[in-house]
KEZAGU-370860 format. One record per residue: residue number from 1; residue in three letters; chain; z, x, y of N, C-alpha, C in turn. Coordinates in pm, 1 decimal, always signed. Example, Ala and Ser with C-alpha at 12.3 -4.5 7.8 and 13.67 -1.06 7.14 Angstrom:
! KEZAGU-370860
{1; 'Ala'; 'A'; {+780.0; +1319.0; -569.0}; {+780.0; +1230.0; -450.0}; {+780.0; +1320.0; -330.0}};
{2; 'Ser'; 'A'; {+708.0; +1285.0; -225.0}; {+714.0; +1367.0; -106.0}; {+787.0; +1290.0; +3.0}};
END
This chain:
! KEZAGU-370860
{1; 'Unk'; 'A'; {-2135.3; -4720.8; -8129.4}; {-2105.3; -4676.2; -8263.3}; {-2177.0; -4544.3; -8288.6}};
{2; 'Unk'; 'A'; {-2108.0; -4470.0; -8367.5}; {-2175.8; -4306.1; -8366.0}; {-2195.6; -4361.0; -8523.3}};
{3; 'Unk'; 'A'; {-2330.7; -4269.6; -8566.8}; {-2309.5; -4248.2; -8707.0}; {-2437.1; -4356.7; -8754.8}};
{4; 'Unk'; 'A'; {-2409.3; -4413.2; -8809.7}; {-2432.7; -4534.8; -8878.3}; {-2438.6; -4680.9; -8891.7}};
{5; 'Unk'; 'A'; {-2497.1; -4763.8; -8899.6}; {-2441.0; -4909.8; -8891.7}; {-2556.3; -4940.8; -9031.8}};
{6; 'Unk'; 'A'; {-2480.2; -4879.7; -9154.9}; {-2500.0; -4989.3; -9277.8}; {-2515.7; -5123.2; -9350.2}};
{7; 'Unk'; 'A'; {-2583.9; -5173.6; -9372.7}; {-2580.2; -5307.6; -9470.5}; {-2435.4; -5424.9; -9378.6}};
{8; 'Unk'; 'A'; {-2458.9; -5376.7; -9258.6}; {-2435.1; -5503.6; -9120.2}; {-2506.4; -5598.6; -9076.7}};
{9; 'Unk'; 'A'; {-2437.4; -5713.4; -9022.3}; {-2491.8; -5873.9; -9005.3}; {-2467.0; -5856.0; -8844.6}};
{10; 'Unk'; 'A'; {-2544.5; -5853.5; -8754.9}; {-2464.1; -5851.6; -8595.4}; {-2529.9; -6018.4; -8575.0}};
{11; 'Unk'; 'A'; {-2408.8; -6065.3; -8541.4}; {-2432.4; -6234.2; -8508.9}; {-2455.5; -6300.5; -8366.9}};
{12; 'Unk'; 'A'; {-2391.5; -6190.0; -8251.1}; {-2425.7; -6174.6; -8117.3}; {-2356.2; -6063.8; -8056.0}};
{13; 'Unk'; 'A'; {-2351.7; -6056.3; -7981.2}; {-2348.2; -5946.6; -7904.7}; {-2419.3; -5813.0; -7914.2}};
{14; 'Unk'; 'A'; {-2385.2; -5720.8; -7864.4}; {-2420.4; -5618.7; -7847.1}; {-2380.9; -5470.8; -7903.8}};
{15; 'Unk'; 'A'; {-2482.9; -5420.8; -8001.1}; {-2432.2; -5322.7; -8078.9}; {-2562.1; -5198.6; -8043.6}};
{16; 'Unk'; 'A'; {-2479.3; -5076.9; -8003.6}; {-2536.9; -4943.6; -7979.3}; {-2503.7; -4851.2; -8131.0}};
{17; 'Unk'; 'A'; {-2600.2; -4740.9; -8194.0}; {-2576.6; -4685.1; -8256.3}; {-2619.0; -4546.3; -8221.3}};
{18; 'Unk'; 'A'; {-2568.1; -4441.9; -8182.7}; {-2567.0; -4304.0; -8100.8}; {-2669.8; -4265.9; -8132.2}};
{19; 'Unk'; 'A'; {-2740.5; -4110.9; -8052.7}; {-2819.8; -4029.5; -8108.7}; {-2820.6; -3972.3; -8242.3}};
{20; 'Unk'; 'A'; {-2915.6; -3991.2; -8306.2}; {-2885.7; -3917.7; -8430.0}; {-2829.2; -4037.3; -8578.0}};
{21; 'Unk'; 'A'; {-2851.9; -4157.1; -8515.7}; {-2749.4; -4252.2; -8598.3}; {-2836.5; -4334.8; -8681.6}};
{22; 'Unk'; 'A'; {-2845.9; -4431.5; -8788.6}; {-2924.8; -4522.3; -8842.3}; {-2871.9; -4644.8; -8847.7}};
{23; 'Unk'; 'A'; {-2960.3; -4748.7; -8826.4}; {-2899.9; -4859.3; -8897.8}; {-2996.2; -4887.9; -9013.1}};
{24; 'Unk'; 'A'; {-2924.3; -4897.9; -9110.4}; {-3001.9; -4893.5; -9249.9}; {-2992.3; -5050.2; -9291.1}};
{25; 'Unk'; 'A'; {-3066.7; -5145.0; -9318.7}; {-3058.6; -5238.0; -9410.7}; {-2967.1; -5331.6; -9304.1}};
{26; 'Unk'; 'A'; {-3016.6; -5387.5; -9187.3}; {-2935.8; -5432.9; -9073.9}; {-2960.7; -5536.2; -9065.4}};
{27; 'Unk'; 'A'; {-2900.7; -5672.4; -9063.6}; {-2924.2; -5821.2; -9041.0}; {-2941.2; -5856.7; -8878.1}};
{28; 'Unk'; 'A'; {-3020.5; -5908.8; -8803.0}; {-2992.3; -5909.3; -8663.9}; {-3053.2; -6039.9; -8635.3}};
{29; 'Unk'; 'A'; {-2919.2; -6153.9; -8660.8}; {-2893.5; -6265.3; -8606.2}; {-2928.3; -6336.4; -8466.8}};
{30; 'Unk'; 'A'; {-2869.5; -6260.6; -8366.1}; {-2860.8; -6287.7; -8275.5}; {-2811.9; -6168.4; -8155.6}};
{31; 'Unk'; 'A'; {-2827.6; -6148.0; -8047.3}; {-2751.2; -6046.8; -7976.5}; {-2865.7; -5912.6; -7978.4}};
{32; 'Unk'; 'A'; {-2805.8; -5806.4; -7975.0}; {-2911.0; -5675.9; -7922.7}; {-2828.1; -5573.8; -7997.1}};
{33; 'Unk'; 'A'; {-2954.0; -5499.3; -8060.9}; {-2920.5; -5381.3; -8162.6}; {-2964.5; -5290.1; -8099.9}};
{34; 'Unk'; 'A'; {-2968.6; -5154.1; -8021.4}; {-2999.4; -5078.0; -7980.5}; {-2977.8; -4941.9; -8066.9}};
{35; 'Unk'; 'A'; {-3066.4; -4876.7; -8130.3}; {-3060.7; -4734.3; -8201.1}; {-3106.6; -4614.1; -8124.6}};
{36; 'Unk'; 'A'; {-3026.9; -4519.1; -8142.0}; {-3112.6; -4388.8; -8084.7}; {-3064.0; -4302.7; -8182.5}};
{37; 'Unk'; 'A'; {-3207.5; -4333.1; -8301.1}; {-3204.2; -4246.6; -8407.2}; {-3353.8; -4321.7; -8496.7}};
{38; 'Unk'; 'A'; {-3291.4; -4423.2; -8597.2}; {-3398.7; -4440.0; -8661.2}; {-3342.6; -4615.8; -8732.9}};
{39; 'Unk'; 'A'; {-3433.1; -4731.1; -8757.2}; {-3394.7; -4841.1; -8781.7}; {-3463.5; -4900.3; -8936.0}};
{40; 'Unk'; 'A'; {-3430.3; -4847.5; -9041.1}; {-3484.4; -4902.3; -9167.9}; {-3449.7; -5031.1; -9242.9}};
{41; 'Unk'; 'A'; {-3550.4; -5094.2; -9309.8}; {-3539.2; -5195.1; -9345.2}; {-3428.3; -5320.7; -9296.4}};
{42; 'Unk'; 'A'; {-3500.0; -5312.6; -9155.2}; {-3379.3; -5436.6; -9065.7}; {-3479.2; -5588.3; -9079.7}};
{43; 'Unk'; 'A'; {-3372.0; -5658.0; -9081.1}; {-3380.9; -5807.2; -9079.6}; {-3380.1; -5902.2; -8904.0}};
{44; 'Unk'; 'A'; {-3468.4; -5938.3; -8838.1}; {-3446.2; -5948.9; -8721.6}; {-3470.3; -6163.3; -8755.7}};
{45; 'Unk'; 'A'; {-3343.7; -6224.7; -8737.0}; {-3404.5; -6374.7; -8700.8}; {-3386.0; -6369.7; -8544.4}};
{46; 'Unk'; 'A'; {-3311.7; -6340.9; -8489.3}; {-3305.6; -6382.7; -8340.4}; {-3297.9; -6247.7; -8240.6}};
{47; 'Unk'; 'A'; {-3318.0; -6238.2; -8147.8}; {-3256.1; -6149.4; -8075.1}; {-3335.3; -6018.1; -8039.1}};
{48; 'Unk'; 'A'; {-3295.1; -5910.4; -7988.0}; {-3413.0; -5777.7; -7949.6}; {-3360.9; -5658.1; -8070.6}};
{49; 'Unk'; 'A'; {-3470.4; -5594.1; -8102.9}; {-3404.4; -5470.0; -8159.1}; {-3477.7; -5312.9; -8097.5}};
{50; 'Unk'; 'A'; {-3423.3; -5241.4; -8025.0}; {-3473.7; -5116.5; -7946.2}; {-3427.2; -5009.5; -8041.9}};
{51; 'Unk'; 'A'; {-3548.6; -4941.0; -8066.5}; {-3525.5; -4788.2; -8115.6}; {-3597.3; -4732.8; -8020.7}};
{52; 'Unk'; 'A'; {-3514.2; -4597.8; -7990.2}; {-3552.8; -4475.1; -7937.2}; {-3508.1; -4386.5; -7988.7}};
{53; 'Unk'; 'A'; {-3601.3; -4278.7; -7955.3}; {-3556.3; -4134.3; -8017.9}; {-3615.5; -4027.2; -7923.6}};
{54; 'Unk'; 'A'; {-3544.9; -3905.0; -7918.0}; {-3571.6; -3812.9; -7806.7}; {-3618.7; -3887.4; -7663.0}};
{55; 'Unk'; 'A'; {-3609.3; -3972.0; -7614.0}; {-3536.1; -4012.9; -7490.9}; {-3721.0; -4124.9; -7512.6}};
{56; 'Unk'; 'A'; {-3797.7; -4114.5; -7587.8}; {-3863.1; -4255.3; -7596.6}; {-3859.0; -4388.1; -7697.7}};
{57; 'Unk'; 'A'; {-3922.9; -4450.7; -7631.4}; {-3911.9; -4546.4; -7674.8}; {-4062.6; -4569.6; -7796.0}};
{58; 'Unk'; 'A'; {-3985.4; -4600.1; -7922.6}; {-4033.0; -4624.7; -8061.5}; {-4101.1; -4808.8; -8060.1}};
{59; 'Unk'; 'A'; {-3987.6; -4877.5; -8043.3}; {-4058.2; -4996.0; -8086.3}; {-3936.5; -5097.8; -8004.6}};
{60; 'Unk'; 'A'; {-3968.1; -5163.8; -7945.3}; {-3905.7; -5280.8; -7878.4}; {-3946.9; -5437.1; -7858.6}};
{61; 'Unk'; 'A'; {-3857.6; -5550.3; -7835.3}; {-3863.0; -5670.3; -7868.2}; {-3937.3; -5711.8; -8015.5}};
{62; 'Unk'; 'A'; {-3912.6; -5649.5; -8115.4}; {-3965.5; -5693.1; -8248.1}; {-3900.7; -5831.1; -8288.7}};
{63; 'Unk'; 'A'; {-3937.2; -5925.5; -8339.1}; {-3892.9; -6054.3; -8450.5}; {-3973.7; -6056.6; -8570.1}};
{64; 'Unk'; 'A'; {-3874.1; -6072.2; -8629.6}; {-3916.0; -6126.9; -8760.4}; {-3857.6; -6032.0; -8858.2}};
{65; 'Unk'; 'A'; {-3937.4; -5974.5; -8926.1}; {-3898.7; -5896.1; -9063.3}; {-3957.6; -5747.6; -9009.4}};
{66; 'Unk'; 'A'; {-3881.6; -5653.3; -8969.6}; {-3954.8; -5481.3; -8963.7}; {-3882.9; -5367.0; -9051.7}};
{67; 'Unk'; 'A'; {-4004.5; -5306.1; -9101.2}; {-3932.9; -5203.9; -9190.2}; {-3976.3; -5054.4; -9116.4}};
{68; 'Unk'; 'A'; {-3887.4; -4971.7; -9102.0}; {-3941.7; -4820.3; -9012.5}; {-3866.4; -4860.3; -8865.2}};
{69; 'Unk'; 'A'; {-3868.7; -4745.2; -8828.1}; {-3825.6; -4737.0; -8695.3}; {-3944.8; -4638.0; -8591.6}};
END
């Protein structure tokens, strides 16, 4: 996904959001959220959430509740 992934529920699988992209206000159920940009106020019950930016790595395998990327 380029751009954005807004006020989304990912329930499994696997969701990429491009360079330059946010997921803002992101529910993450289950499955793998991968950003390469920036991850605000996400909701994590199950699953991995990876931010990177300029080719490092920010914050990986988080659970629970994270706000910032």
């Amino acid at each position: 996904m380029n751009g954005a992934a807004e006020y989304s529920v990912l329930n499994d699988g696997y969701q990429i959001v491009q360079m330059g992209g946010a997921a803002n206000q992101t529910t993450l159920n289950n499955g793998v959220l991968q950003v390469y940009g920036a991850a605000n106020d996400t909701t994590i019950k199950g699953g991995r959430l990876i931010v990177k930016k300029m080719g490092g790595r920010l914050c990986r395998y988080r659970k629970g509740r994270t706000t910032g990327g």
